[in-house]
C-alpha positions, 0 to 999 in steps of 0.5 A: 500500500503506498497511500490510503485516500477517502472520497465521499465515505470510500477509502482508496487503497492505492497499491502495487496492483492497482486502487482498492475501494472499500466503505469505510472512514480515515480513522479506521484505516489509520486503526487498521493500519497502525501496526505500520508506518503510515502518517497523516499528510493532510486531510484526505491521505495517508501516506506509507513512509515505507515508499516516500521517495521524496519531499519538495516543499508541499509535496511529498513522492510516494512510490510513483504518486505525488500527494500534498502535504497541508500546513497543518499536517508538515511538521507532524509528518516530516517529523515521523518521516525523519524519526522513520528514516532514522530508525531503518538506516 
């Protein structure tokens, strides 16, 4: 999984194999998927730092996709990315 999105009560699961729909909320997935290193980068996303290739400014690169990350979710995020990558050098 490289990013999970939520579009009018539907969670998308973007993947190797293609997009995953599912019913369901952003906090279920993000309850679902706490054992791994998932984090919020703005409302509608998260984002599987496994695959993040690249941050520049607002956005972030993960696998071959390009998400924004809110003002309100940067620090936060960049924040588990770093303590991420440091953990997996």
């Amino acid at each position: 999984i490289y990013y999970v999105e939520i579009q009018n009560r539907m969670l998308h699961y973007y993947t190797d194999e293609g997009e995953i729909i599912v019913r369901g909320t952003l906090q279920s997935a993000e309850e679902l998927l706490k054992p791994y290193p998932f984090e919020k980068c703005n409302h509608w996303y998260i984002v599987n730092l496994m695959h993040v290739k690249e941050v520049n400014k607002n956005l972030v690169k993960v696998g071959p996709f390009e998400i924004e990350i809110s003002r309100r979710n940067k620090a936060a995020f960049l924040k588990a990315l770093t303590e991420y990558m440091g953990g997996n050098l």
